[in-house]
C-alpha positions as CSV (number, residue, x, y, z in Angstrom):
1,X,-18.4,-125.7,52.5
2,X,-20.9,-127.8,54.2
3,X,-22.9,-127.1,57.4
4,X,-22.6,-129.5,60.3
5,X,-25.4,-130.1,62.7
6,X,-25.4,-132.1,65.2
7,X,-28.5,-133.8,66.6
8,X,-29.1,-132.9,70.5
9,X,-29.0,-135.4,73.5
10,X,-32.5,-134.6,74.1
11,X,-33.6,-135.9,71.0
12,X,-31.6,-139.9,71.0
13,X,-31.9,-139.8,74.9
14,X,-29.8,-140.6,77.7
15,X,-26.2,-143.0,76.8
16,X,-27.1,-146.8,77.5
17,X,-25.1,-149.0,79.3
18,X,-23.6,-151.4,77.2
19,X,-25.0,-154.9,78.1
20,X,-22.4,-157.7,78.6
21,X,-24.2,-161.0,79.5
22,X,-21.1,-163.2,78.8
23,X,-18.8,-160.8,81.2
24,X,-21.7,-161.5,83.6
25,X,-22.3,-164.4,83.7
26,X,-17.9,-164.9,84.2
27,X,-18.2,-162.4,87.2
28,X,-20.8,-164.5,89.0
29,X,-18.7,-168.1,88.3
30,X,-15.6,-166.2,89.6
31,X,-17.5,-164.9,92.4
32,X,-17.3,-167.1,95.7
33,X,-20.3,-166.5,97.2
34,X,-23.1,-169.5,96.5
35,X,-26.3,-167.8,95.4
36,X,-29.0,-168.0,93.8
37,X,-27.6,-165.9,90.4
38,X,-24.5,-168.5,90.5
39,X,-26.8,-171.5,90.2
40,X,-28.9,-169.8,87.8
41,X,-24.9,-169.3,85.9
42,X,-24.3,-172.9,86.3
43,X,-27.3,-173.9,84.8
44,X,-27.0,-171.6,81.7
45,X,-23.2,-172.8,81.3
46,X,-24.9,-176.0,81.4
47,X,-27.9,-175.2,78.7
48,X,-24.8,-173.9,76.1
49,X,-23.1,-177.5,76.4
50,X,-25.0,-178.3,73.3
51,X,-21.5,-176.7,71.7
52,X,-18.3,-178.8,72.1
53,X,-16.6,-177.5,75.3
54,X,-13.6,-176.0,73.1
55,X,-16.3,-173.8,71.6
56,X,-17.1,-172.1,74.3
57,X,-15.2,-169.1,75.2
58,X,-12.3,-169.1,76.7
59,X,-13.2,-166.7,79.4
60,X,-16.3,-168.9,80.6
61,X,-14.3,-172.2,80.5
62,X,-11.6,-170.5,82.4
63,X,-14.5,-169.2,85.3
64,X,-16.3,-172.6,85.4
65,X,-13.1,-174.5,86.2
66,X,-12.3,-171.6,88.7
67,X,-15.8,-172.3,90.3
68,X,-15.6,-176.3,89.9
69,X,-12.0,-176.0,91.6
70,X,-13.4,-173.8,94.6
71,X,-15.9,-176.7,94.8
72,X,-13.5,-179.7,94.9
73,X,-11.8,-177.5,97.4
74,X,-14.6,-177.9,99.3
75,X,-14.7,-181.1,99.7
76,X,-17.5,-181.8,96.9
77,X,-17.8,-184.4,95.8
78,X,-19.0,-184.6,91.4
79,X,-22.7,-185.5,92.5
80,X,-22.5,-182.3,94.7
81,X,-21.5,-180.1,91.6
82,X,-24.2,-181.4,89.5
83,X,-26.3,-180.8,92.5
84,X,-25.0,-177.1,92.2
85,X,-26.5,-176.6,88.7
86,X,-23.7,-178.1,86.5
87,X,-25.2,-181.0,84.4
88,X,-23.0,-184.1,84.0
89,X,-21.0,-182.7,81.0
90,X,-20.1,-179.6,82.0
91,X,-18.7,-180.8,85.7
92,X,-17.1,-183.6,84.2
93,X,-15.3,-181.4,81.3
94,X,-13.9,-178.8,83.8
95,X,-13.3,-181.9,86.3
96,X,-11.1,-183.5,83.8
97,X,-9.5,-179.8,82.9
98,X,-8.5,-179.5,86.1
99,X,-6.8,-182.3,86.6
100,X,-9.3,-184.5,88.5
101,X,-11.8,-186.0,86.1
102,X,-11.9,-189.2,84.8
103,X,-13.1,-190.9,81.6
């Protein structure tokens, strides 16, 4: 029979909070306040538009349309979301997703 052992909390520290920057970055875009974070989350939706829109996760493309809809709600015009942080691609992807893009 083998001995167990176990190594002590102590010695591997404290537990870590896993680190979720995609699930982040969604909770900002879903959120409805403007600040500066969701800017910064526009802008690094926009930086990832290298990849074909489809290859993006589902979960982001579903909280940039929600965000890009909240904008058209408000009257914004698509100059006014790329002013927000979206470049031309990404605003004119979600845009046409939802049902009010062109091209």
């Amino acid at each position: 029979m083998t001995k167990r052992t176990s190594i002590p909390e102590t010695a591997i520290g404290p537990p870590v909070a896993a680190s979720d920057p995609l699930g982040t970055l969604c909770q900002v875009l879903f959120s409805s306040e403007e600040t500066e974070a969701k800017v910064d989350a526009r802008r690094t939706v926009s930086g990832m538009a290298q990849r074909p829109w489809q290859q993006l996760p589902a979960k982001l493309r579903g909280a940039v349309r929600a965000d890009v809809r909240r904008l058209r709600d408000g009257k914004l015009s698509r100059e006014d979301i790329i002013g927000r942080g979206y470049s031309f691609a990404v605003a004119e992807q979600a845009l046409r997703d939802i049902g009010q893009g062109g091209a």
